[in-house]
N, C-alpha and C positions, 0 to 999 in steps of 0.2 A: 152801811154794811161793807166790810172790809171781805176779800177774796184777791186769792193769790191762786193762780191757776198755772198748771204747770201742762207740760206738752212735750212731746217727741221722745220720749220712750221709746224704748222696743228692744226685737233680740237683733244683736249683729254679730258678725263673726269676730276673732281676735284680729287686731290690726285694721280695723273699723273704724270708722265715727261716727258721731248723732252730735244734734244740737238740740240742746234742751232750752225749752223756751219760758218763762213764767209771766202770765199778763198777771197785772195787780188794776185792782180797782176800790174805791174808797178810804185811799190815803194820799197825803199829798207825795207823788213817786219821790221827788227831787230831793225831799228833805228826811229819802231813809235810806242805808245802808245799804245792800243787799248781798245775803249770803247761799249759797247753795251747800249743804247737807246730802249726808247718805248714810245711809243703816243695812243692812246684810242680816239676815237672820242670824239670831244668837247673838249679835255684836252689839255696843253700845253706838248712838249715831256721833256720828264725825263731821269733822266741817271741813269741805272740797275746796270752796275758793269763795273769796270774799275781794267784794268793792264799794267804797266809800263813795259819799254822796260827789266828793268830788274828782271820783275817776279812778282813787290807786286801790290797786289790785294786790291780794295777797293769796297764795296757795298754798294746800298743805305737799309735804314734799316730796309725794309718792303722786302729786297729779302737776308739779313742775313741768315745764317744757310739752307737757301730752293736751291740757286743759287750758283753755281761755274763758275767761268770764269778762261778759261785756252788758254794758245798760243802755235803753235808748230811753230818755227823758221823755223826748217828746210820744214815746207810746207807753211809756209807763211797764213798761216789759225790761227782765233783764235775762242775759241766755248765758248756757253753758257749752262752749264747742268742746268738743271731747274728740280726742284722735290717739291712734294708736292704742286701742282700747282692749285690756285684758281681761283673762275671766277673774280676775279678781275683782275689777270693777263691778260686777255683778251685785245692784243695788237697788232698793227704792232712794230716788233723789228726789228732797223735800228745798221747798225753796222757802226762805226765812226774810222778811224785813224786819227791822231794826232800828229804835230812834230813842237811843236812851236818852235822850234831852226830857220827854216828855216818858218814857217808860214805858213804851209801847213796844211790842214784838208780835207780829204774823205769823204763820206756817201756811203754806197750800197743802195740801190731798199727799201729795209723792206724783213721782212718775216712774215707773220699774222699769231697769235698765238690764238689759240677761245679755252679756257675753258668750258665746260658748257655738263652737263646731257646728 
């Protein structure tokens, strides 16, 4: 049974940060992609930042320079540090693995991220 669990949500002020965290369990971690997503009411979901099995990193470019996505193999976890954080950020952030070799893809729950005063 595959499960992608996500964590550290919350509301923070603008010019904030949170670190989002997602544990995976029932996949081999090392041999999927992993990407972090977010949706906003009314919007279509988006993709925040993404990292390959073997380390590179890629952001969309409105979360350049503010967003770090990082993976720890050995826990099978991958996290999103978020700083400088607006209220536009203001999201559920869905965390996604990915292994097109074999045509598998994940989703976790969300974790709701509320920017704002």
């Amino acid at each position: 049974q595959v499960q992608l669990v996500e964590s550290g949500g919350g509301t923070v002020q603008p010019g904030g940060s949170l670190r989002l965290s997602c544990a995976t369990s029932g996949i081999i971690f090392r041999l999927y992609a992993m990407n972090w997503y977010r949706q906003a009411p009314g919007k279509q979901r988006e993709l925040v930042a993404a990292i390959t099995t073997g380390g590179s990193t890629n952001y969309a470019d409105s979360m350049k320079g503010r967003f770090t996505i990082s993976r720890d193999n050995a826990k099978n976890t991958v996290y999103l540090q978020m700083n400088s954080l607006k209220p536009e950020d203001t999201s559920v952030y869905y965390c996604n693995a990915e292994n097109p070799t074999v045509f598998r893809t994940y989703w976790g729950q969300g974790t709701q991220v509320n920017v704002s005063l």
